[in-house]
C-alpha positions as CSV (number, residue, x, y, z in Angstrom):
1,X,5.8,75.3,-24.8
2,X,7.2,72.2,-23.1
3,X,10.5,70.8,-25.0
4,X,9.8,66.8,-26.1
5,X,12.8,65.9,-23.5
6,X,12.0,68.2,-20.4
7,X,8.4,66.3,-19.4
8,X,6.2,67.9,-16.6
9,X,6.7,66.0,-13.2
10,X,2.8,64.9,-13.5
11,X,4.0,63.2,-16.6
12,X,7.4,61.7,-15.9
13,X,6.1,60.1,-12.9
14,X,3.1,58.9,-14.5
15,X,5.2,57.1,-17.2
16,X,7.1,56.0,-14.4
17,X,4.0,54.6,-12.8
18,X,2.8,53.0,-15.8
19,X,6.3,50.7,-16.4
20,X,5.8,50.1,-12.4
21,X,2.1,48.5,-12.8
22,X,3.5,46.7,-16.0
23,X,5.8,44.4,-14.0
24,X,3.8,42.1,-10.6
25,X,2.1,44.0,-8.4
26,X,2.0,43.7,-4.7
27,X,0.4,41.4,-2.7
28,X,-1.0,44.3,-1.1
29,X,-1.9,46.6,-4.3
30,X,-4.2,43.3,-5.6
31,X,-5.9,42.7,-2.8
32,X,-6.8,46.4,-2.4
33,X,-7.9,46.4,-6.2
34,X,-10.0,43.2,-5.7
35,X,-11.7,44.5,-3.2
36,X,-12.6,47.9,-4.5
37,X,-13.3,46.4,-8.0
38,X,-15.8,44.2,-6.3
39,X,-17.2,46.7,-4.4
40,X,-18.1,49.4,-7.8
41,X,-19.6,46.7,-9.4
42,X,-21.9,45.9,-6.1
43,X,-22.9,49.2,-6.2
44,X,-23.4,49.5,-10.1
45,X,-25.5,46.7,-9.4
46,X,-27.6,48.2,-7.1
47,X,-27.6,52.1,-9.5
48,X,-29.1,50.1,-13.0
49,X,-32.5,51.0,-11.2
50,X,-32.2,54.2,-10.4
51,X,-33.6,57.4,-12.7
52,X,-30.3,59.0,-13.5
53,X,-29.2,55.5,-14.8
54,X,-32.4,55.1,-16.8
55,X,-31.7,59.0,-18.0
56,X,-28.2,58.3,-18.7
57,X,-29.0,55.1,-21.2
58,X,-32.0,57.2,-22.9
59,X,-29.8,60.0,-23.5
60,X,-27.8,57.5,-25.8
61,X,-30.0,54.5,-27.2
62,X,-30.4,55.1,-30.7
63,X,-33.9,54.9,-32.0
64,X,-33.2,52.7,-35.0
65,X,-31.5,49.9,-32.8
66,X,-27.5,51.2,-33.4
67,X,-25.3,49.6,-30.9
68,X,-23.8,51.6,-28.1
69,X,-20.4,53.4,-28.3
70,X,-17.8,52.1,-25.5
71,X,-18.0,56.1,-24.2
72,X,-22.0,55.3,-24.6
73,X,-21.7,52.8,-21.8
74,X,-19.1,54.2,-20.2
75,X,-21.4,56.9,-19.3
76,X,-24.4,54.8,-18.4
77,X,-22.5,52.6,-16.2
78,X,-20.5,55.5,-14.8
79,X,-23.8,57.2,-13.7
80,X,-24.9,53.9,-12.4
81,X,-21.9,53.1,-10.2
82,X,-22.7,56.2,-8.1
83,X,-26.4,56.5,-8.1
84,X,-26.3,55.6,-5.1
85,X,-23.8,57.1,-3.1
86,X,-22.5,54.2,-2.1
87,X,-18.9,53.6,-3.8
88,X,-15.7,53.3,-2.1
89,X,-14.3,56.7,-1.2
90,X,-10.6,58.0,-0.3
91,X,-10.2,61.3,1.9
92,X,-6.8,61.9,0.5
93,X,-8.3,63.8,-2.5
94,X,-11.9,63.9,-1.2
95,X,-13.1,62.3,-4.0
96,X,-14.3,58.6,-5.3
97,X,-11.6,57.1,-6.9
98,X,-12.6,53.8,-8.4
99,X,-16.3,54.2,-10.0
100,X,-14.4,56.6,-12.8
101,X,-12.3,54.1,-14.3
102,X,-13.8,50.8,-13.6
103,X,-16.8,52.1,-15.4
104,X,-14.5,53.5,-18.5
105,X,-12.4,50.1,-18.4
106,X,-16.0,48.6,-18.8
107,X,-17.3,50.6,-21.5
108,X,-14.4,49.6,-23.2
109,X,-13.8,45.9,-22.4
110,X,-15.6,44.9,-25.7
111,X,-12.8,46.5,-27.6
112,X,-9.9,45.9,-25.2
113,X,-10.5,42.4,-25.8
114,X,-9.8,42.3,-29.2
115,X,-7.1,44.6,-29.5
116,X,-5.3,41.9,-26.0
117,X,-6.9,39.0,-27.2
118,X,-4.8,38.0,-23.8
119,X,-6.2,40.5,-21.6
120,X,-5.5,38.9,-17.9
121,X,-8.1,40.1,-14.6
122,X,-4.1,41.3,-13.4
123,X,-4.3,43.9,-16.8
124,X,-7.5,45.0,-15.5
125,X,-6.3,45.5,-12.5
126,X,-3.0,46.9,-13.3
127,X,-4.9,49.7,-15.4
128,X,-7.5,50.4,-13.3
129,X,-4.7,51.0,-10.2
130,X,-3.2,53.6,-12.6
131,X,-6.0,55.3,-13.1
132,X,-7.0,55.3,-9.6
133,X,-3.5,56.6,-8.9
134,X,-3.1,58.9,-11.4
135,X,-6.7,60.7,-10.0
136,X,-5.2,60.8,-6.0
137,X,-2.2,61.9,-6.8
138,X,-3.3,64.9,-9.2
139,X,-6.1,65.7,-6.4
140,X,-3.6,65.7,-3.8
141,X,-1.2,68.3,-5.7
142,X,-4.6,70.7,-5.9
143,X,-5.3,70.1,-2.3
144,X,-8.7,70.4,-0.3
145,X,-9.0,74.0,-1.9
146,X,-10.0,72.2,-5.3
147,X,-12.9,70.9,-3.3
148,X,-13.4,74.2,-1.6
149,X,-14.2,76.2,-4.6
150,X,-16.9,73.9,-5.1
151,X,-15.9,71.6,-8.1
152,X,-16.7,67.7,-7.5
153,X,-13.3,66.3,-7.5
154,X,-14.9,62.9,-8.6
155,X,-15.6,64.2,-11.4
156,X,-13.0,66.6,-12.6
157,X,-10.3,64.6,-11.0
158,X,-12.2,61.2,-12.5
159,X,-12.0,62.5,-16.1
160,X,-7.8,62.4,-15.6
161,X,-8.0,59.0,-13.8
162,X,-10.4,57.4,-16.1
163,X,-8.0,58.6,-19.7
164,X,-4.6,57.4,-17.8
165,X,-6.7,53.7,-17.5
166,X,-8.1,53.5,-20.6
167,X,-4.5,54.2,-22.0
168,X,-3.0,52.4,-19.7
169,X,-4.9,49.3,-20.6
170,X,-4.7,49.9,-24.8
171,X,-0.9,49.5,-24.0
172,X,-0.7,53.5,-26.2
173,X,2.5,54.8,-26.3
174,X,3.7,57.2,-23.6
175,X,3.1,60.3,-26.5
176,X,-0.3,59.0,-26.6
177,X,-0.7,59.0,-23.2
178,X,0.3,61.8,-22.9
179,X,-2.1,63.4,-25.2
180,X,-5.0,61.7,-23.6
181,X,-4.5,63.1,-20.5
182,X,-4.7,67.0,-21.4
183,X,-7.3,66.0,-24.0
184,X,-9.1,64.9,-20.5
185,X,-7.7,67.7,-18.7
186,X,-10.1,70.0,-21.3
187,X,-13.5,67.8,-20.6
188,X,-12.8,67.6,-16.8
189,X,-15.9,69.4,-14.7
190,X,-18.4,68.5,-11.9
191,X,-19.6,71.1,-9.4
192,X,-20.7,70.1,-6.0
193,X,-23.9,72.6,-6.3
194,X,-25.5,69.5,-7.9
195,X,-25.3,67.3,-5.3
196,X,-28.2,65.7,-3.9
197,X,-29.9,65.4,-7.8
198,X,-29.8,63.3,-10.3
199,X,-26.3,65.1,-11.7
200,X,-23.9,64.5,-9.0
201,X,-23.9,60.6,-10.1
202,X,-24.2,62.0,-14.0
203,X,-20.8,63.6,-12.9
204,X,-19.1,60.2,-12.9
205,X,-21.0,59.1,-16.3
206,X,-19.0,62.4,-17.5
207,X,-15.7,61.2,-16.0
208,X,-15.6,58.1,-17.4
209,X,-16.7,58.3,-20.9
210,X,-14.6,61.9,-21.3
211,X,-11.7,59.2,-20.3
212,X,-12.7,56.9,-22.9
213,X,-13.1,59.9,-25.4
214,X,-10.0,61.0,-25.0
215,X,-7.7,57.5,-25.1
216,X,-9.6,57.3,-27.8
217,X,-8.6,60.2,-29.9
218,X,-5.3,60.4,-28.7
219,X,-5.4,56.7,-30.3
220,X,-6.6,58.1,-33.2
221,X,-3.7,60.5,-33.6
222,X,-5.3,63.9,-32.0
223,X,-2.6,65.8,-29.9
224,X,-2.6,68.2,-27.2
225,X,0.0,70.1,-25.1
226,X,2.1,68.7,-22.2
227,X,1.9,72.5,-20.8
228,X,-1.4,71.2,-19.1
229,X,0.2,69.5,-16.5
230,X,2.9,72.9,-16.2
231,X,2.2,75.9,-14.3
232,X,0.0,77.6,-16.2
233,X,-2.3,74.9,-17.1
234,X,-4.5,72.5,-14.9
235,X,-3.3,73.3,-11.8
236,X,-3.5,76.7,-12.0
237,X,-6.6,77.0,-13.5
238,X,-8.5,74.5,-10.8
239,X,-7.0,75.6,-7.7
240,X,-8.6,79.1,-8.1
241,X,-5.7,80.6,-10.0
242,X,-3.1,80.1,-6.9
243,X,-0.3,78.0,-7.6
244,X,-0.1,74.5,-5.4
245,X,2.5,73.4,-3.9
246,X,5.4,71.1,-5.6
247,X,3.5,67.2,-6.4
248,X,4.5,64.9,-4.1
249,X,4.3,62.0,-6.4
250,X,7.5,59.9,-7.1
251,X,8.1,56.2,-9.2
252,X,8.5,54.7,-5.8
253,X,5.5,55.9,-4.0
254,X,3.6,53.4,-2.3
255,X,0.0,52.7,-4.1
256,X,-2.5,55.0,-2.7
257,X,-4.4,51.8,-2.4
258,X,-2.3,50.5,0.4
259,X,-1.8,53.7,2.0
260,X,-3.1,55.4,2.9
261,X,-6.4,53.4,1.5
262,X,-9.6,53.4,0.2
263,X,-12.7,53.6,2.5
264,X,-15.1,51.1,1.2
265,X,-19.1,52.7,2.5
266,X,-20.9,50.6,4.7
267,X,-23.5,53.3,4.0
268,X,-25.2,54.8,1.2
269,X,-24.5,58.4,1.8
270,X,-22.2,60.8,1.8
271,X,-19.0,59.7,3.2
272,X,-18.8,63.0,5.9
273,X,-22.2,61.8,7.3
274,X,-20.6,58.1,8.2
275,X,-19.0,58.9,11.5
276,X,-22.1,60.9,13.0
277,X,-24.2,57.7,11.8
278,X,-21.4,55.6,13.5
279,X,-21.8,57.8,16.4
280,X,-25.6,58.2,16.4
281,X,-26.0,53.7,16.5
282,X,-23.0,53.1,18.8
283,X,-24.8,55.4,21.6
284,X,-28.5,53.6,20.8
285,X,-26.9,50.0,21.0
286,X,-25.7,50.5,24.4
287,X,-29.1,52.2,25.3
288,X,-32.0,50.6,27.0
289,X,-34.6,49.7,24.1
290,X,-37.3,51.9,26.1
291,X,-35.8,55.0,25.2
292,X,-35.5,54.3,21.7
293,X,-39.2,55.5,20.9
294,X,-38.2,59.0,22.9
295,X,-37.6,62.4,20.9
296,X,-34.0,63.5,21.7
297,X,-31.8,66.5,21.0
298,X,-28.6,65.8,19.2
299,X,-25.6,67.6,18.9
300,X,-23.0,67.3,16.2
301,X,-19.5,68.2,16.2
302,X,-16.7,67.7,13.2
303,X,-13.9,69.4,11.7
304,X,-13.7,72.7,9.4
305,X,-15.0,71.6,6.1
306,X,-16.8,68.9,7.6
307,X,-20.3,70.1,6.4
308,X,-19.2,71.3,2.9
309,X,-21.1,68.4,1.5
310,X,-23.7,67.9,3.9
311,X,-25.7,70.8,2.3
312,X,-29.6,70.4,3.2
313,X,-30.7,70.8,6.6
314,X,-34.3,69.1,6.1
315,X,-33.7,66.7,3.7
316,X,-37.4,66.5,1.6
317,X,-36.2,63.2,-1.2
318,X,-33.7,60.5,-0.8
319,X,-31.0,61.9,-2.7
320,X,-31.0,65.0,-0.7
321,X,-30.9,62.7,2.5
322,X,-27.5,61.4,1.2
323,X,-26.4,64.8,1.8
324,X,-27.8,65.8,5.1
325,X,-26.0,65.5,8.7
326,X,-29.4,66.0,10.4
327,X,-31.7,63.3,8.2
328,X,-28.4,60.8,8.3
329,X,-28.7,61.5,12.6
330,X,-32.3,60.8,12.8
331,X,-32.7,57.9,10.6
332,X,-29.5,56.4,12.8
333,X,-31.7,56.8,16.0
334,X,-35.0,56.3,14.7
335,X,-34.4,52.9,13.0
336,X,-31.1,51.6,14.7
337,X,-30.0,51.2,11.0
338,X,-28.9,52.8,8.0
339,X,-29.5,51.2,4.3
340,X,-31.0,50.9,0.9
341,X,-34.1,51.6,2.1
342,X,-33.3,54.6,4.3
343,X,-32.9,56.5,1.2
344,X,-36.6,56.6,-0.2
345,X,-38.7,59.6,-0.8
346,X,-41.1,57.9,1.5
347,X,-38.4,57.2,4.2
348,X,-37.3,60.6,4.2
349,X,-41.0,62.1,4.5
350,X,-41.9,60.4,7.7
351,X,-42.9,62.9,9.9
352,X,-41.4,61.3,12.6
353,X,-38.1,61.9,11.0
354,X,-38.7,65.5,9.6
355,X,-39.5,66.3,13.1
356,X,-36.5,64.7,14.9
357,X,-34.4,66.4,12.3
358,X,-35.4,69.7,13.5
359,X,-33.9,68.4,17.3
360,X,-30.3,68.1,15.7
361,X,-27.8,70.3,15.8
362,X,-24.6,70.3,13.9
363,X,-21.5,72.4,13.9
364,X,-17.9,72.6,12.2
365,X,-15.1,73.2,14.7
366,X,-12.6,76.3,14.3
367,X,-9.5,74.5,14.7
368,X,-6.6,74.8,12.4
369,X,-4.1,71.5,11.9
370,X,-7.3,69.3,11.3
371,X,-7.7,66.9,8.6
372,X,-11.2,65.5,7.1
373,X,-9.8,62.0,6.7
374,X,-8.6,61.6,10.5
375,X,-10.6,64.4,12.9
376,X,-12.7,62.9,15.1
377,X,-16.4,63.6,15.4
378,X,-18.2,64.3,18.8
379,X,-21.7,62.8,19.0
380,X,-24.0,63.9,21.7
381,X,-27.3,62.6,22.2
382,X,-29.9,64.0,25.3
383,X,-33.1,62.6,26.1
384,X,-35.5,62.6,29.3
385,X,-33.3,62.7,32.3
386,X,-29.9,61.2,30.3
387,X,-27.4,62.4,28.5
388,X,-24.9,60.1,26.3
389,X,-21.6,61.2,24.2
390,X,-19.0,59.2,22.3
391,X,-16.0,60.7,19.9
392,X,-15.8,58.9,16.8
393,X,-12.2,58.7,16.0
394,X,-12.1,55.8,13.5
395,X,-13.5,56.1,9.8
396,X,-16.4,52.9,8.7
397,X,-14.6,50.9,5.6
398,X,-11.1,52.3,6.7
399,X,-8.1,50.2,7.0
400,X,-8.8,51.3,10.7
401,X,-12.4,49.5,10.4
402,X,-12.4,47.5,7.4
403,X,-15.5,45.5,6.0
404,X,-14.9,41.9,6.5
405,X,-15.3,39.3,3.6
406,X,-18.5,38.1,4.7
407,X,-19.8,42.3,5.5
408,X,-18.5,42.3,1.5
409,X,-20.4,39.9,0.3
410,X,-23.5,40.9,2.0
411,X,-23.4,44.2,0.7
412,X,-22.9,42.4,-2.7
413,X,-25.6,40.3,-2.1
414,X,-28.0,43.5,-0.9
415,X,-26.8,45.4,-4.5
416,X,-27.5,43.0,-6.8
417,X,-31.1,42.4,-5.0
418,X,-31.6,46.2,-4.9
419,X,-30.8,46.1,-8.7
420,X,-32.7,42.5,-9.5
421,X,-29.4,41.5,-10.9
422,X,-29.3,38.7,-8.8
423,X,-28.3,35.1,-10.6
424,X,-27.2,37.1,-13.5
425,X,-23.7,38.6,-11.8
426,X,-23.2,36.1,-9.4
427,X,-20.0,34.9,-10.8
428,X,-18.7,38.3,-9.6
429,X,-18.4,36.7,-6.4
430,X,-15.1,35.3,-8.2
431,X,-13.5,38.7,-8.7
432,X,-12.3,38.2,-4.9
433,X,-10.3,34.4,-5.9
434,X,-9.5,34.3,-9.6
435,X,-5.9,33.5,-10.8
436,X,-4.0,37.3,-12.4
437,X,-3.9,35.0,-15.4
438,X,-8.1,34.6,-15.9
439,X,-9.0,35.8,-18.5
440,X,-10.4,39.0,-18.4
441,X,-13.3,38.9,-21.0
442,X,-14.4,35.9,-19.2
443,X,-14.8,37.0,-15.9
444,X,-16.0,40.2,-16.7
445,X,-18.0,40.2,-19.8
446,X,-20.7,38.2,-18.1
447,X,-21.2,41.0,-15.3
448,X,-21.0,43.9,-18.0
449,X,-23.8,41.7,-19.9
450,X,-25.8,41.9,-17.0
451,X,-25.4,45.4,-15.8
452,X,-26.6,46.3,-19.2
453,X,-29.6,43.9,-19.6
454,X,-30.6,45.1,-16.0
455,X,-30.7,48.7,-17.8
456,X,-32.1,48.4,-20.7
457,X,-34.9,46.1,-19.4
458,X,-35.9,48.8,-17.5
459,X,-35.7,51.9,-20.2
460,X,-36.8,50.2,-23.5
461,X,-40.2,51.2,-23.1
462,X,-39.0,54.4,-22.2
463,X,-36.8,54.7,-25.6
464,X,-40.0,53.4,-27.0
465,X,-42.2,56.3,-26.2
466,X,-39.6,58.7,-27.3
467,X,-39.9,57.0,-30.9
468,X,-43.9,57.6,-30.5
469,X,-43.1,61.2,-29.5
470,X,-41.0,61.7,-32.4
471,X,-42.8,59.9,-34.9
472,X,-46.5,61.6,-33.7
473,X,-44.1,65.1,-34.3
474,X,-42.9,64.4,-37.7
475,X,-46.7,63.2,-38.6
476,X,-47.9,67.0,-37.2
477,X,-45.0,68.4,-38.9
478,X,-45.7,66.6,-42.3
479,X,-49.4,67.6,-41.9
């Protein structure tokens, strides 16, 4: 067992973290947190539609009326934040960092609020760049083989992240912090087989509200073992029973927010697929519009591990077209533009686009020293009597391409329609300009409010036919 005064270095740099984020950020580290914060809640936005969402809030409305738990709508606002795909992404643990603990720090806001009657937007921030930080930094100790063996890091990484923010922003003691994170460490799952169905943005519902759990019960007084975060424990047992390197996490480490960044999606789809669509528009904008209407072969090139997520070939639904190189490609060329509405059943079932799909060709390269977050990706398009190719060598939403204020406020503007949020969160558009000292229940209570109503407006009457289901089965029962 570890002794109380020899900590884990995944622990004694966290608590080091934690007294870091206490004291004023950078300049830097709050812009980065603006923006991403800003961005989940977009994207929630749009997700309150979506079936996992609806799935998510039936799975926990309570048939006599009860209120919903913080973990409750942890969950349902988790799930909602990456319905879509469409949340900010960082390649240094290939994972989503943010949707985790914003949504947890969400579900929990009610109660935050009155145990910091003073809670400041700069305490939400502060806790939510912990938990961000805390999630990297653990998936960077695992590595890419984490990934590899086919876990969702989101999620599994996301479960850590999410506890270390909740914590963080209940002001527990380090003990207690402590505790939460290995209770975490114990809920922590997500496997990549599930992508492109309803589950993969479930995974992040998990993340959050098994964050929440555990800050919870480690609040409560339920304790746990700091040998998680030794040898033998996490990283042992999640890096396919081989032993990572040492963590490469120190008190004076510059935010992962600031570097090396967080991508913010200017698509809805899996991050890999982003350079190929990049690709794919950048050769058709520079075409002549007559050969836009032609069939053409395209060939796709990226680094090992490239594909690993890009898992269906001819994409049949939406969801599975998030997750396919060769639908992502031929909506790119066929429409000039990738969206919202690129990602319906409907889209995906043109027959224009399942035949172009079957003209695209795509390919990892065997080349050692590559990595996913900087390898370019070749693009090759052929059509009738021309041939056009471009290397994509910057990342969309990177600090190498960043989304501009106004491209940020679009895509707000495009969520909260997608989600017919619309009036009802537009003071988020103050999350970019409001003083660290707002207060937080303020700003953020109103858009929680209306993430909610935009829910449960939409899955009451489904709740409501469960109560006839149940009540027609007690009736046969009783008969």
């Amino acid at each position: 067992m570890a002794t109380p005064d020899v900590l884990p270095h995944f622990l004694s740099t966290g608590n080091a973290l934690a007294l870091r984020a206490r004291r004023p950020l950078s300049a830097a580290a709050v812009e980065g947190s603006r923006r991403s914060i800003f961005d989940t809640l977009a994207v929630t936005a749009a997700g309150t539609v979506e079936n996992c969402t609806r799935a998510a809030y039936r799975s926990c409305a309570d048939l006599n009326g009860a209120p919903l738990s913080a973990r409750d709508v942890a969950l349902i606002l988790g799930t909602a934040s990456h319905a879509l795909d469409y949340d900010d992404v960082c390649m240094l643990a290939t994972c989503h960092p943010s949707a985790p603990p914003i949504s947890a720090l969400l579900g929990l806001l009610p109660q935050l609020v009155r145990l910091r009657p003073q809670l400041t937007l700069g305490d939400f921030l502060a806790a939510y760049l912990v938990g961000a930080e805390t999630t990297l930094r653990l998936g960077e100790w695992l590595g890419f083989k984490h990934y590899s063996l086919g876990f969702h890091a989101t999620s599994t990484l996301g479960s850590i992240g999410s506890a270390a923010a909740a914590a963080h922003a209940m002001n527990l003691p380090s003990e207690q912090v402590h505790n939460a994170l290995s209770i975490a460490a114990s809920s922590a799952g997500g496997l990549r087989a599930n992508f492109g169905t309803d589950t993969k943005p479930l995974h992040v519902g998990f993340a959050a509200s098994a964050g929440v759990r555990a800050a919870l019960l480690a609040s409560a007084g339920a304790r746990a073992s700091n040998d998680v975060w030794g040898p033998s424990g996490f990283e042992l047992a999640f890096s396919g029973g081989q032993t990572p390197g040492p963590l490469n996490w120190h008190q004076n480490s510059e935010w992962t927010i600031v570097q090396p960044g967080f991508e913010l999606k200017r698509f809805p789809s899996c991050y890999l697929s982003h350079r190929l669509i990049a690709g794919v528009l950048a050769i058709r904008g520079r075409l002549d519009e007559s050969t836009w209407s032609q069939a053409v072969h395209i060939d796709i090139e990226v680094a090992r591990h490239g594909l690993a997520a890009l898992k269906y070939p001819q994409a049949k639904t939406g969801l599975e077209g998030k997750f396919s190189g060769p639908y992502c490609a031929a909506a790119a060329w066929l429409d000039g533009r990738i969206g919202l509405d690129s990602f319906t059943d409907s889209a995906v079932l043109r027959q224009s686009c399942q035949n172009q799909m079957q003209r695209i060709n795509l390919r990892e390269r065997d080349m050692d020293g590559e990595s996913l977050d900087t390898a370019p990706v070749r693009v090759t398009l052929r059509g009738d009597g021309w041939r056009e190719d471009i290397l994509v060598d910057w990342a969309p939403g990177s600090l190498a391409d960043p989304m501009t204020r106004s491209q940020m406020e679009q895509k707000w503007q495009d969520c909260v329609n997608h989600g017919d949020c619309g009036q009802a969160i537009v003071s988020g558009l103050s999350l970019l300009d409001a003083p660290l000292d707002f207060p937080a229940e303020k700003l953020l209570m109103p858009i929680r409010d209306a993430l909610m109503a935009s829910i449960l407006k939409r899955s009451d009457g489904d709740v409501q036919n469960v109560c006839l289901t149940l009540n027609r089965a007690k009736a046969d029962l009783a008969t």
